[in-house]
C-alpha positions as MATLAB code, in Angstrom:
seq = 'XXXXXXXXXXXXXXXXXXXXXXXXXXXXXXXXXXXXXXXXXXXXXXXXXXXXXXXXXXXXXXXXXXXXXXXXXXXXXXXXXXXXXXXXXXXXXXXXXXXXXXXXXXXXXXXXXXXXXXXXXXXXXXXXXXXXXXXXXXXXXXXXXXXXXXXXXXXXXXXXXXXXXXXXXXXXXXXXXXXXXXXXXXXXXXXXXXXXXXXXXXXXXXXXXXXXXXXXXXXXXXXXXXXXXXXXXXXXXXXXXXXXXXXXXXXXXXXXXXXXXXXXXXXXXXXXXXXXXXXXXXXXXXXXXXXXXXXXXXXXXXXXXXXXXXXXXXXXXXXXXXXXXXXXXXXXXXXXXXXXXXXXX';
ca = [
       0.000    0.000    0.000;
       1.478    3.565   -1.321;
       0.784    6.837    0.013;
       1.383    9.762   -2.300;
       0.139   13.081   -3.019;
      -2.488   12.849   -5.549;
      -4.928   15.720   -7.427;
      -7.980   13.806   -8.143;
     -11.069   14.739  -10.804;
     -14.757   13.502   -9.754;
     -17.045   13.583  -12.740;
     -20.522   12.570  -12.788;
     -23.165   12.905  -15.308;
     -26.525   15.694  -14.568;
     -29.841   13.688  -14.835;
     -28.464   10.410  -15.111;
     -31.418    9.024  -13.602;
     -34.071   10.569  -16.036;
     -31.565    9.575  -19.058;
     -31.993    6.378  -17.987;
     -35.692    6.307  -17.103;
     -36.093    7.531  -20.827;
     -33.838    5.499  -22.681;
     -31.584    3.257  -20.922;
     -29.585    1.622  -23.762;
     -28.929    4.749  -25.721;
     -27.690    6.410  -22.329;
     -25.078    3.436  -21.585;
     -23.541    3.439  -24.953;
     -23.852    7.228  -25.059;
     -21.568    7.167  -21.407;
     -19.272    4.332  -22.519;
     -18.280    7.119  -25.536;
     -17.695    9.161  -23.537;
     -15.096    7.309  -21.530;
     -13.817    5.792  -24.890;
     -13.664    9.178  -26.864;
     -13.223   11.587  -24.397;
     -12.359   11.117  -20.797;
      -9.573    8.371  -21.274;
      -7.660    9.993  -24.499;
      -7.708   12.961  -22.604;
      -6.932   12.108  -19.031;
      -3.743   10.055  -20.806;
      -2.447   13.356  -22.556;
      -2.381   15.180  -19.167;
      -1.105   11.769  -17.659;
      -3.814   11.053  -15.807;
      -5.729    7.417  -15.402;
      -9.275    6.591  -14.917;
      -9.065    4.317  -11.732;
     -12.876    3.735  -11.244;
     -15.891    3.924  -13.121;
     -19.374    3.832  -10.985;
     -22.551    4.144  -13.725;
     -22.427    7.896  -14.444;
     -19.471    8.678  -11.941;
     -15.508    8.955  -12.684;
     -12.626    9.323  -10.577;
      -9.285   10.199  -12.683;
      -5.829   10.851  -11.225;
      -3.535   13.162  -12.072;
       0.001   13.769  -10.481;
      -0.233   17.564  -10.820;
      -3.228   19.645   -9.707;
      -2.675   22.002  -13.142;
      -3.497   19.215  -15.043;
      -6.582   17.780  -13.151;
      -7.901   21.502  -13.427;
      -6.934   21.677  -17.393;
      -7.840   18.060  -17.839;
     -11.518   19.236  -16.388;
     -12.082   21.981  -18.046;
     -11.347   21.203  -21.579;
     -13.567   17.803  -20.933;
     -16.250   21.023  -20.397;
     -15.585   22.948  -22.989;
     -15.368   19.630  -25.571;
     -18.977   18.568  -23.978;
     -20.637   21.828  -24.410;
     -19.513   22.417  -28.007;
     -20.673   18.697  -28.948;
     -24.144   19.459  -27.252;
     -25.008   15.503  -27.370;
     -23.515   11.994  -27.544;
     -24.853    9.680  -30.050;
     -27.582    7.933  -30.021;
     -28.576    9.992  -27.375;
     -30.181   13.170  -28.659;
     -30.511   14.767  -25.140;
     -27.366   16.773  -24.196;
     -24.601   15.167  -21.671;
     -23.599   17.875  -18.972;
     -21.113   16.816  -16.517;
     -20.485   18.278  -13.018;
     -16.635   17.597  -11.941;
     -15.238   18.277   -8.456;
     -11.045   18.561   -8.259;
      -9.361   17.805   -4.660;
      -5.455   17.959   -3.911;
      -4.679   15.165   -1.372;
      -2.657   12.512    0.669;
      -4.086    9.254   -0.575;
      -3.706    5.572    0.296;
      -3.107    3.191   -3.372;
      -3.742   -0.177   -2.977;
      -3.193   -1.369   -6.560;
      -5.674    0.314   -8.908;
      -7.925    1.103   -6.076;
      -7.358    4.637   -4.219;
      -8.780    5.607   -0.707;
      -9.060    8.549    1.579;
     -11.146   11.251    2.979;
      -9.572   13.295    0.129;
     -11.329   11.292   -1.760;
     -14.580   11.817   -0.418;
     -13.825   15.566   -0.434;
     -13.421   15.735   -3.999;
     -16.856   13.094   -4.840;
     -18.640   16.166   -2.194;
     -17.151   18.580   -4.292;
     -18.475   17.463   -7.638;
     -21.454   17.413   -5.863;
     -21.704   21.052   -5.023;
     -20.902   21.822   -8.673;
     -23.490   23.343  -11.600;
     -24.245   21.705  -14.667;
     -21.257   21.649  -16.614;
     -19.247   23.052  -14.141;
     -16.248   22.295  -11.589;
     -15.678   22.644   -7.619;
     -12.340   22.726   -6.687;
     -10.527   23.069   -3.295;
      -8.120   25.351   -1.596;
      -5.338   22.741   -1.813;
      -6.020   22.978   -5.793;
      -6.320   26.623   -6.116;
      -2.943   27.359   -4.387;
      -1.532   24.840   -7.294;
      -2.949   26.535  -10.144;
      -4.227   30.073   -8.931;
      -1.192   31.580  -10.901;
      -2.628   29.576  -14.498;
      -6.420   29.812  -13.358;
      -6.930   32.452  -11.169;
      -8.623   34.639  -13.315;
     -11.239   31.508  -14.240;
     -12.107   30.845  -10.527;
     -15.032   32.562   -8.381;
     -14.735   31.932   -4.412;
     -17.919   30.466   -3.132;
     -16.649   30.406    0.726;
     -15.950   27.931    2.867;
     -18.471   24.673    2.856;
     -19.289   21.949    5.004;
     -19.224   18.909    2.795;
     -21.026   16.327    3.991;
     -19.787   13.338    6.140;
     -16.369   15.382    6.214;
     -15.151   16.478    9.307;
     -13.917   20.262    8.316;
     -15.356   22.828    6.140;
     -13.608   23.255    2.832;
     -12.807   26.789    1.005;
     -14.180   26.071   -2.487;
     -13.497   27.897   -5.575;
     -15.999   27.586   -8.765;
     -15.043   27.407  -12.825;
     -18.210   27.910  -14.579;
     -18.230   27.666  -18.355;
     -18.382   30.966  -20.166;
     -21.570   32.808  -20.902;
     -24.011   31.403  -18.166;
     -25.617   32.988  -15.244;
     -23.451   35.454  -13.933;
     -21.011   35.610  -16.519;
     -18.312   34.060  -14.271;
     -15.270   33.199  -16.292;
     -16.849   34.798  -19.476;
     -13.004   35.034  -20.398;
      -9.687   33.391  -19.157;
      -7.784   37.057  -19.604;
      -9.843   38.934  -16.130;
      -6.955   41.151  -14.850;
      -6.028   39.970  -11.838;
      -6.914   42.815   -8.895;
      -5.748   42.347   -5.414;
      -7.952   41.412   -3.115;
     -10.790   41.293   -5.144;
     -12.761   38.542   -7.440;
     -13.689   39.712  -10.639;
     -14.734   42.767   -8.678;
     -16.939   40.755   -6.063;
     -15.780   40.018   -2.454;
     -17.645   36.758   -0.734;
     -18.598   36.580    2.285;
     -18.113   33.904    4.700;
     -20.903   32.029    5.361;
     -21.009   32.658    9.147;
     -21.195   36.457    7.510;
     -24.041   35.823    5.468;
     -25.612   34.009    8.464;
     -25.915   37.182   10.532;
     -26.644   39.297    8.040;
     -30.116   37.524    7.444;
     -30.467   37.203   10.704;
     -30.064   41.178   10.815;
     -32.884   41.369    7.869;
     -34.863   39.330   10.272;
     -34.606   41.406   12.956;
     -35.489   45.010   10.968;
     -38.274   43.520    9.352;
     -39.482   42.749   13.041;
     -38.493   46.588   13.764;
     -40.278   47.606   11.132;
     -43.496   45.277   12.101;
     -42.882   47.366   15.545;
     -42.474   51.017   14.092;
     -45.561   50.240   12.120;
     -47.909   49.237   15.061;
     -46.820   52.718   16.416;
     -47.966   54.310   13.391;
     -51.346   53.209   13.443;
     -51.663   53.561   17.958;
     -50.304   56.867   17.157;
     -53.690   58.003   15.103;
     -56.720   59.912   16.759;
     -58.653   56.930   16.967;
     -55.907   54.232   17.274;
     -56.568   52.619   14.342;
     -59.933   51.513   15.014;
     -60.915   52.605   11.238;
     -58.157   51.014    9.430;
     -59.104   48.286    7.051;
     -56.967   44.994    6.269;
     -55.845   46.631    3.184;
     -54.499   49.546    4.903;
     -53.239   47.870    7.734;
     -50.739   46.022    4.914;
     -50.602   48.536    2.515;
     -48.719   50.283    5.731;
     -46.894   47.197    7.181;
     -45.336   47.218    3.351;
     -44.167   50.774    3.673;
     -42.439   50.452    6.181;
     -41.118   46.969    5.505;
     -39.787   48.479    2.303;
     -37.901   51.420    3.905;
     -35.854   49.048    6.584;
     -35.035   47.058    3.508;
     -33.898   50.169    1.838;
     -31.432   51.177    4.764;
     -29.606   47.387    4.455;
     -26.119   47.470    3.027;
     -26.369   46.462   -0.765;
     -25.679   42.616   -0.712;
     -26.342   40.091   -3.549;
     -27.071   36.992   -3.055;
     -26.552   33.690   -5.607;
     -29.274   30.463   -4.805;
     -29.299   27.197   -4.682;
     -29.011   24.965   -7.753;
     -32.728   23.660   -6.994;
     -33.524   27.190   -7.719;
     -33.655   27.187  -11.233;
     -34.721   30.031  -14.023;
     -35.377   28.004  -16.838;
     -35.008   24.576  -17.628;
     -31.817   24.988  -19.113;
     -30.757   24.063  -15.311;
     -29.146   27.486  -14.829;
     -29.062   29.102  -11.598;
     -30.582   32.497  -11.148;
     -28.740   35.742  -11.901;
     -27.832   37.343   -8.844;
     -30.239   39.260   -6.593;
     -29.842   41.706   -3.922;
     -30.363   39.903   -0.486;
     -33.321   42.391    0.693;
     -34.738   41.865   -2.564;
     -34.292   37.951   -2.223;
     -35.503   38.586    1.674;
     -38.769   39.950    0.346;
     -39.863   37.357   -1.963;
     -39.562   34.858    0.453;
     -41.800   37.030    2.520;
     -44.129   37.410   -0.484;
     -44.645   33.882   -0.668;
     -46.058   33.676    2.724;
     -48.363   36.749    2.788;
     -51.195   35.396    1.762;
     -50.665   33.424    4.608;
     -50.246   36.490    6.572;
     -52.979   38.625    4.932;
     -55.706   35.930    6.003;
     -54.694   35.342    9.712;
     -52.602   37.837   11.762;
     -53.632   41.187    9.699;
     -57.846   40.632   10.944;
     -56.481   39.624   13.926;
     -54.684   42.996   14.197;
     -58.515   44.732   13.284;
     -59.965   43.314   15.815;
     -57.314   43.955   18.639;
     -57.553   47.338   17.058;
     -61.322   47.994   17.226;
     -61.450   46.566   21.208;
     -61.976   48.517   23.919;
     -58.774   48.103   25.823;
     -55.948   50.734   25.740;
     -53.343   51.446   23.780;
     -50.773   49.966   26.061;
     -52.888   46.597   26.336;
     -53.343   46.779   22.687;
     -49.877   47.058   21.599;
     -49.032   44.323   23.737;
     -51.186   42.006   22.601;
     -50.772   42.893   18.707;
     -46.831   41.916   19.302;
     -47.870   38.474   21.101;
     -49.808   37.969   17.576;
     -46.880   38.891   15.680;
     -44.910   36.228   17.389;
     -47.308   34.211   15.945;
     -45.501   35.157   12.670;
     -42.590   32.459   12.401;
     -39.885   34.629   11.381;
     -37.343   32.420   12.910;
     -38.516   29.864   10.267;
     -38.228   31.989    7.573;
     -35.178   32.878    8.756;
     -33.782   28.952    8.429;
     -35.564   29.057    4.811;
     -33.534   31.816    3.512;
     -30.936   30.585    4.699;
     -31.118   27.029    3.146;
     -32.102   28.916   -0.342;
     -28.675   30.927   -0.334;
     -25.991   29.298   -1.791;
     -23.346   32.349   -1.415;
     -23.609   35.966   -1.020;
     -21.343   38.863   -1.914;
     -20.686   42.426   -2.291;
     -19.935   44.130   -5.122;
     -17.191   47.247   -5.013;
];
């Protein structure tokens, strides 16, 4: 048994299942093409080796972490010009995940958790792109740099620390990330965005939480402050001013963006969304649940409203209904939706 530094490529094929599911013998002579033609011809000319083939998943080995990452990419680039791999007619998109590690080689067989890092990596990749780790951006940052978009530091799953992952996206989707190879490279700065840490984007939702509850608060003033407490108020303008003033705490929030989760998608294409700002992105999630909130707390409010109590009484018990208003929950459900967020100069 050998132990040697080793870059390794994870490839696996987007959809697999539903290429299957619609034609199972086109899509296995389709994917053994694809190792004949393209991923074994090529992994040989950057002196690699394929060293285990799973259904629609590859691992390939490379000696140098420059070629894993070139090796990747031009597998990409020859994918998305050739669209589809006969006799399929539906395209072939990879995602590929690229780790720099100590590994254990037992014959042809390889094992590690550096192994499992890059299979977690290739995970978190788009469609016909690559994840790659800080151990392989330190090899090839000088090459690639001006290719690769921090997404911040990730807890990969069943791995016991986080990993700083870096993103190559193919040219012309989304968010135009590594629309050309030739960026200038600026000092502390990517492509002119800086990413936050996640534990950074964390708090800051939590912070949108909290001034949309301020808000809620400011509001209920508002309407005690009127001649007749707001006994007169109907639902409508009850939210009509709940929005205002929701809108103007979002307004005050430092001018985040915010990228989502692949399950997010636009089209059906399988791109992610452009970029958002955050309070934008905040507010939609809102908007989903206001209908929700339109047709329980805000007649609740009316009635508390048109009681007889006063104004001190009232304004307690309109907050107890607000708690009501899970915005802890919503909190956890931004959160999960967020795949990175960042701030532009």
């Amino acid at each position: 048994m050998e132990r040697k530094l080793t870059a390794i490529v994870a490839a696996d094929v987007v959809n697999y299942s539903i290429l299957m599911g619609q034609d199972d013998v086109s899509t296995i002579k389709a994917l053994r093409t694809l190792q004949q033609d393209i991923l074994t011809p090529l992994a040989t000319s950057y002196h690699g080796r394929i060293v285990r083939v799973m259904g629609d998943g590859s691992l390939i080995v490379f000696d140098s972490a420059l070629a894993a990452v070139q090796f990747a990419i031009e597998v990409q680039h020859i994918l998305a010009e050739r669209k589809t791999i006969p006799p399929l007619t539906d395209p072939v998109v990879l995602r590929m995940g690229v780790n720099l590690c100590d590994i254990l080689q037992q014959g042809d067989e390889i094992h590690g958790d550096g192994v499992n890092v890059a299979v977690r990596l290739e995970e978190l990749a788009p469609s016909g792109g690559i994840c790659l780790s800080q151990s392989v951006y330190l090899q090839t940052k000088n090459s690639l740099g001006g290719q690769l978009l921090p997404i911040g530091e990730r807890q990969l799953k069943n791995i016991t620390d986080p990993v700083q992952v870096w993103r190559w996206q193919p040219p012309g989707v989304a968010d135009g990330v590594a629309a050309s190879s030739s960026y200038p490279k600026a000092k502390n700065h990517f492509h002119g965005r800086q990413i936050l840490d996640p534990k950074v984007t964390s708090i800051l939702i939590d912070l949108h939480m909290r001034s949309a509850r301020l808000a809620i608060s400011d509001c209920i003033d508002t309407i005690l402050a009127e001649p007749d407490n707001g006994r007169s108020m109907s639902v409508e303008e009850i939210y009509e001013l709940l929005e205002k003033h929701l809108s103007q705490a979002r307004g005050m929030l430092h001018a985040l963006s915010v990228e989502c989760e692949d399950h997010l998608k636009e089209n059906e294409t399988g791109q992610w969304q452009s970029p958002q700002p955050m309070s934008d992105f905040v507010a939609s999630v809102f908007g989903s649940i206001n209908a929700f909130f339109t047709a329980n707390l805000l007649p609740k409010f009316q009635i508390i409203l048109r009681s007889e109590i006063d104004v001190y009484a009232k304004r307690m018990q309109v907050m107890e209904v607000i708690r009501d208003f899970r915005t802890d929950d919503v909190a956890a459900k931004v959160k999960n939706m967020i795949r990175f967020a960042f701030v532009e100069p």
